[in-house]
C-alpha positions in Angstrom: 92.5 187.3 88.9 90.1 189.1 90.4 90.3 189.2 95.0 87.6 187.1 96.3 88.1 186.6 100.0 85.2 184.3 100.2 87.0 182.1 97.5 90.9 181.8 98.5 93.1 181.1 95.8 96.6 179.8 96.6 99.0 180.7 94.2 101.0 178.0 91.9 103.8 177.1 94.5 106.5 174.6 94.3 106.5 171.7 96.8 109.7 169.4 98.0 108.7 167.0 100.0 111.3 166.6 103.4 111.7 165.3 106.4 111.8 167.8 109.7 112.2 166.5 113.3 111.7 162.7 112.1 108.1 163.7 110.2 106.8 164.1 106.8 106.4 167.5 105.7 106.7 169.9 102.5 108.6 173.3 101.7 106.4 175.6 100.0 108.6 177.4 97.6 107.2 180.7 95.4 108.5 179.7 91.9 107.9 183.5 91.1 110.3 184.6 93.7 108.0 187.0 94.5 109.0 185.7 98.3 112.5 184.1 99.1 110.9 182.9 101.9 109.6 178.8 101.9 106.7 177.5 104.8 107.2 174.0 106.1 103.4 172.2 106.3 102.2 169.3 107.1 100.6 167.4 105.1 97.1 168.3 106.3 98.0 171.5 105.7 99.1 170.6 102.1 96.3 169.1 101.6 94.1 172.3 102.8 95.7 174.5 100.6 95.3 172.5 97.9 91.6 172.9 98.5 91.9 177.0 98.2 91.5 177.2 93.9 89.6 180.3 94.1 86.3 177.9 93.2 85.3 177.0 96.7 84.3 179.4 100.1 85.7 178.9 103.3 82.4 176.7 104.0 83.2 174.6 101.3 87.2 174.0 101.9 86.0 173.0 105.8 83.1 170.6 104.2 86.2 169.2 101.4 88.9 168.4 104.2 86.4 167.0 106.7 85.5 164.6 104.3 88.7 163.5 102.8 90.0 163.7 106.7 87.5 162.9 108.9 88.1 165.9 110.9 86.3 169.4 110.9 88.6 172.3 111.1 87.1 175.7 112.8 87.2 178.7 110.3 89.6 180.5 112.5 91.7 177.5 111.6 91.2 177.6 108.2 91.6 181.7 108.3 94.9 181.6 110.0 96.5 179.5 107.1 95.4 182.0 104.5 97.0 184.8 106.8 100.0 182.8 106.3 100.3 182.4 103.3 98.8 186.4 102.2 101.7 187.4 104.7 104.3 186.1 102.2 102.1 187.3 98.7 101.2 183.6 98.2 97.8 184.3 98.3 96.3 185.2 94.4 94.4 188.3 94.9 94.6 192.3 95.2 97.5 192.5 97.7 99.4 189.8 96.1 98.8 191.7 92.2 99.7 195.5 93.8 102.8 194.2 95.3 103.7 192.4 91.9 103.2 195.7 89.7 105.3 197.8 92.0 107.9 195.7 92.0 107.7 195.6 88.1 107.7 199.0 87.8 111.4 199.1 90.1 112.5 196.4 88.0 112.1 198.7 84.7 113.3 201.7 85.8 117.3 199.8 86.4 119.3 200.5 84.2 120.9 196.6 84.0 119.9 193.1 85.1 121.7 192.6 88.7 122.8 188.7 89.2 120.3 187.3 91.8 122.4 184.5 92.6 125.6 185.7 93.7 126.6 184.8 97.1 123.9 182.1 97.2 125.1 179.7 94.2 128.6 181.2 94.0 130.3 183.8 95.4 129.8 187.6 95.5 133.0 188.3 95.7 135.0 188.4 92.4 138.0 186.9 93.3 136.9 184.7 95.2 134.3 183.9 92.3 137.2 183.3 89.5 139.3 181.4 91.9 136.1 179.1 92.5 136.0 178.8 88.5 139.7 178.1 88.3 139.3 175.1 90.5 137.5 173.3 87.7 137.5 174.9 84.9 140.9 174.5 82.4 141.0 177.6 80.6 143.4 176.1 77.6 141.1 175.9 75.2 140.2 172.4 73.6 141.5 171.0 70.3 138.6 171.6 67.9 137.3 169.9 64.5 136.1 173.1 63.3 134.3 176.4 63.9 132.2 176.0 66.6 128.6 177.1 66.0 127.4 175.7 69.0 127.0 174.1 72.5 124.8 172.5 75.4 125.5 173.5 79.0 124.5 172.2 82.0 122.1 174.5 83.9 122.3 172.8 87.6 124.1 174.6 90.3 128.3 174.9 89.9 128.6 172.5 92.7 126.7 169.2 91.3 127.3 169.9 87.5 131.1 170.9 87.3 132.5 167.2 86.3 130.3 168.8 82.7 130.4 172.2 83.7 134.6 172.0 83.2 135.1 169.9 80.1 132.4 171.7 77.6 133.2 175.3 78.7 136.9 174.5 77.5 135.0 175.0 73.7 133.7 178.0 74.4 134.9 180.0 71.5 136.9 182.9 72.6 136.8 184.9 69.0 136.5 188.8 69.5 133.4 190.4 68.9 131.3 187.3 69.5 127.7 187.2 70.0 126.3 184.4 72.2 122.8 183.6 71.6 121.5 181.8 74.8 118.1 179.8 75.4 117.6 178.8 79.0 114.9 176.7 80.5 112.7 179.1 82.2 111.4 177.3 85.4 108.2 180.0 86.5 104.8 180.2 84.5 106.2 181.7 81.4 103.8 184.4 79.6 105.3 183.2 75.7 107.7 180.5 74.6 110.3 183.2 74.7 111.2 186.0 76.7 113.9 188.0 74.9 116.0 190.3 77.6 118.2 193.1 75.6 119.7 194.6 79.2 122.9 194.3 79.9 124.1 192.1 83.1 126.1 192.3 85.9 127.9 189.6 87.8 130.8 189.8 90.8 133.0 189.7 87.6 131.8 192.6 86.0 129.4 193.8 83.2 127.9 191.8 80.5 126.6 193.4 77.3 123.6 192.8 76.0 123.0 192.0 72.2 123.3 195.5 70.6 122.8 195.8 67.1 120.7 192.6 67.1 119.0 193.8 70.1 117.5 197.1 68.0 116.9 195.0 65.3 114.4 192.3 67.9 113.0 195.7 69.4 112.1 197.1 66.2 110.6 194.0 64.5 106.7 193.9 64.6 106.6 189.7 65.8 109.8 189.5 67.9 109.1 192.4 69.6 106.4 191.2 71.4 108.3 188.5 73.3 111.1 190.7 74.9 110.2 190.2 78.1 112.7 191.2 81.0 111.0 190.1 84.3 111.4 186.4 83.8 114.5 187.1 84.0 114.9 188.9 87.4 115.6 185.5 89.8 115.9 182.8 86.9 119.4 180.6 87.3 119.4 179.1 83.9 121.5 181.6 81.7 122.3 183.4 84.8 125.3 180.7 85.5 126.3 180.6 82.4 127.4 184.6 82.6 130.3 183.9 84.9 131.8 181.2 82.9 131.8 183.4 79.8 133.3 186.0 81.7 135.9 184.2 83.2 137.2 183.2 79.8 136.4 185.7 77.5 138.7 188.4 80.1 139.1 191.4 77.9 137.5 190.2 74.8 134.4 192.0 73.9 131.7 189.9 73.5 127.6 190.3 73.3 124.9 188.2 75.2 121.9 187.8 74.0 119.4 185.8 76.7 116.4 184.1 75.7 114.4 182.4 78.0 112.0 179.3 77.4 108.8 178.3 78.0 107.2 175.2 77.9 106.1 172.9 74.6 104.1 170.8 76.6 101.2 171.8 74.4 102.8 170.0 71.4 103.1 166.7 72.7 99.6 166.7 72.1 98.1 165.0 68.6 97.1 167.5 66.0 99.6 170.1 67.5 103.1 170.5 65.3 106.1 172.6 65.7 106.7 173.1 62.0 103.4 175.3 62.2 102.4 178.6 63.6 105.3 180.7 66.1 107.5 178.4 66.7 109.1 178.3 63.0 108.3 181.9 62.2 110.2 183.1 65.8 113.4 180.8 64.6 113.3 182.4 61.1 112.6 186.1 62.4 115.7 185.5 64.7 118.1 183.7 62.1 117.4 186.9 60.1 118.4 189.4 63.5 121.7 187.7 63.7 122.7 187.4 60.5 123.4 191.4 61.2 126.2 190.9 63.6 129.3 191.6 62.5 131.1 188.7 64.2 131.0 184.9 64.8 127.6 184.0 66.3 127.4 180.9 69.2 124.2 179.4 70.1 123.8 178.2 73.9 121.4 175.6 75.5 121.3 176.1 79.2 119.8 172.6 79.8 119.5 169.6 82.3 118.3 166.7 81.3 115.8 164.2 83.1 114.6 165.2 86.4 113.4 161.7 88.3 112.8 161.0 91.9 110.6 161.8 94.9 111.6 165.7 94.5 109.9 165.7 91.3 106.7 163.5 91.8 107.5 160.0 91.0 106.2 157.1 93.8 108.5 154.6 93.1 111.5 154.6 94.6 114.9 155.7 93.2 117.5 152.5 92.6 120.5 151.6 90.0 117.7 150.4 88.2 115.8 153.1 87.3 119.0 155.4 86.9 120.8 152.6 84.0 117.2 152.6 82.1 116.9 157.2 82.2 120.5 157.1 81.4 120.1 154.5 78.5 116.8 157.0 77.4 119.1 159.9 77.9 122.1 158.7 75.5 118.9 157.6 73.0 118.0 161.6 73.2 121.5 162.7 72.9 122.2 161.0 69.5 119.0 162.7 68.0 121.1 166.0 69.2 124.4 164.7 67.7 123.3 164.7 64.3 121.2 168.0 65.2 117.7 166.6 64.2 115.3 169.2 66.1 112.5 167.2 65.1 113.6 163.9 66.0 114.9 165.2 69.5 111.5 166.3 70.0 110.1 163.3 69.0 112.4 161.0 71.3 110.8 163.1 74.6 107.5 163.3 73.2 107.3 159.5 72.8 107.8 158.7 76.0 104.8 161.6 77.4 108.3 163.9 78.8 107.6 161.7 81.9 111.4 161.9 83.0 110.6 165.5 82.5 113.5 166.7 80.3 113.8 170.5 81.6 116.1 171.7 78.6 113.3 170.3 76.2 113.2 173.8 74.8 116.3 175.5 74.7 118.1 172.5 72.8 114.8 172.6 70.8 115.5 176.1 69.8 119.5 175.5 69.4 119.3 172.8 67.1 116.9 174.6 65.0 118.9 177.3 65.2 122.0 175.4 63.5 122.2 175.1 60.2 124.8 172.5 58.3 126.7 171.3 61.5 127.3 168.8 63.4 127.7 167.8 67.4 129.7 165.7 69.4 128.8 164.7 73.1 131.5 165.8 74.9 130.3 164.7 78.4 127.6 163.3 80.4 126.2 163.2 84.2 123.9 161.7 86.5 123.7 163.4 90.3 121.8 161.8 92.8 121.1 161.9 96.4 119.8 158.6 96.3 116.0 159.6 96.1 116.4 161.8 93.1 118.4 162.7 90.7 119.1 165.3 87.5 121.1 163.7 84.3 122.8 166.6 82.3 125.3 166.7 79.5 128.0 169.0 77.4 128.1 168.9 73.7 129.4 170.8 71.0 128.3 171.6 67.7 130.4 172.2 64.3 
């Protein structure tokens, strides 16, 4: 990560493709949020930056795109695209990495996480915020089989998730002194498969603790240590908009979060790779050990969505009733695996079909249902939004 001017590297950025003024172009979105800011290309220019990997020198980029384009573009040209893209720190190099460390250094000096989504996914203020919640969530809570040990939450904004977001948060277990455990997709480049945050939070409806005693415990243990991690956690919506809902039915309860944050397993959908080997078992029996410490009832949380399909997320054929009936007959395949919470088999259902419906929460149900121990789950409900061109599936359950 060294600066090379005469090699540009664009950074990783997220592209949606869209439509502006009647053409084809692409948002440029920094996953990192280094930048709230998104550039609308062309696709020319997509296709130029695509060309900056840190590998070739301006030369070589103009050379690249006259061949695959026919047309030659001056360097000026090619110069004024990376000034476009430094101005806004997507640019990989020294400017870009001294901005990054001061800003971590701000971040770890305050005292508390603040929520980065309030007043853009719900509101700022906090009465406005619980009167938004009121309007779907019922806050009797549900008639239950048993002690609940466990759930799975949608992670989508309020807004296209609440027809799930309503009926499974009415088993949120409201028991004093409760710790919630919660593993949330993380959707950046993720250092580790985990990145533990101890801080407390706060939302427009107040503070939310952090894990306490369990928190020292993670700090002071030589392997789980190393994966607290608070920066991915800055700008990350996962867990973030599962904080409200807690709040706004807890009330005065007193209650502990602690937030875990997911990387990918993409790696072990590979032959030869397992996940009964290596971290992933020994971070899942390092942490059953932390918890057992609480003096309380312990819930375990998956933040997840389901299958992501659609134009948004890659896929050239188009969207049709088709296509939704067959990832919602592959979805309710998955959910039975979580049901009788079978980790392995769960992982085994995505991993069969090459995660090519890209299950986001692959992880943090992972983690949950290795997590629970003698329980059972029950699909409480189930979702597919859509715009017609893509589309997010997403589902509530509960575990016993």
């Amino acid at each position: 990560m060294m600066d090379h001017p005469e090699n540009p590297k664009a950074r990783w950025l997220d592209i949606v493709p869209t439509v502006h003024e009647g053409r084809e172009s692409f948002l440029l979105r920094d996953p990192e949020g280094i930048t709230d800011n998104a550039l609308l290309v062309s696709r020319d220019v997509l296709f130029l930056i695509s060309l900056m990997n840190g590998t070739r020198s301006m030369r070589d980029i103009q050379l690249e795109f006259m061949k695959a384009s026919g047309l030659f573009l001056q360097e000026d040209r090619v110069a004024s695209v990376i000034r476009t893209l430094d101005d806004h720190f997507l640019m990989l190099n020294a400017r870009y990495e001294g901005h990054v460390s001061r800003l971590m250094e701000e971040y770890r000096a305050l005292p508390f996480r603040n929520a980065c989504l309030a007043g853009k996914s719900y509101p700022f203020d906090g009465e406005a915020l619980r009167s938004y919640l009121a309007s779907f969530v019922n806050q009797e809570l549900a008639p239950v089989k048993d002690r609940v040990k466990g759930m799975i939450t949608p992670h989508i904004d309020y807004a296209r998730g609440l027809e799930v977001y309503g009926p499974i948060y009415r088993y949120l277990p409201r028991d004093e002194n409760t710790l919630f455990v919660v593993f949330g997709t993380c959707h950046k480049l993720a250092r580790k498969v985990w990145s533990i945050a101890l801080r407390d939070v706060v939302t427009p409806l107040g503070r939310v603790r952090g894990a306490g005693k369990v928190g020292g415990l993670i700090s002071q243990d030589p392997y789980l240590s190393d994966y607290v991690d608070e920066w991915p956690h800055r700008n990350e919506h996962s867990i973030e908009l599962q904080l409200p809902m807690m709040q706004f039915l807890m009330k005065e309860r007193q209650y502990e979060v602690l937030s875990i944050l997911t990387g990918s397993l993409h790696e072990y959908m590979e032959d030869g790779k397992h996940l009964d080997q290596g971290e992933i078992p020994e971070l899942v029996r390092r942490l059953k050990e932390a918890v057992r410490v609480h003096e309380g009832p312990v819930v375990f949380v998956a933040a997840a969505d389901l299958a992501h399909i659609g134009a948004q997320f890659g896929d050239i054929h188009p969207l049709d009733a088709a296509l939704l009936e067959e990832s919602k007959e592959r979805d309710h395949e998955l959910l039975r695996t979580v049901t009788v919470v079978d980790a392995a088999a769960f992982f085994e259902t995505v991993r069969r079909e090459g995660d090519k419906r890209r299950i986001c929460g692959l992880a943090p149900i992972y983690f949950v249902l290795s997590m629970l121990d003698s329980s059972g789950g029950e699909l409480i409900e189930y979702r597919q939004w859509t715009d017609g061109a893509s589309s997010v599936s997403f589902a509530g359950a509960v575990f016993y």
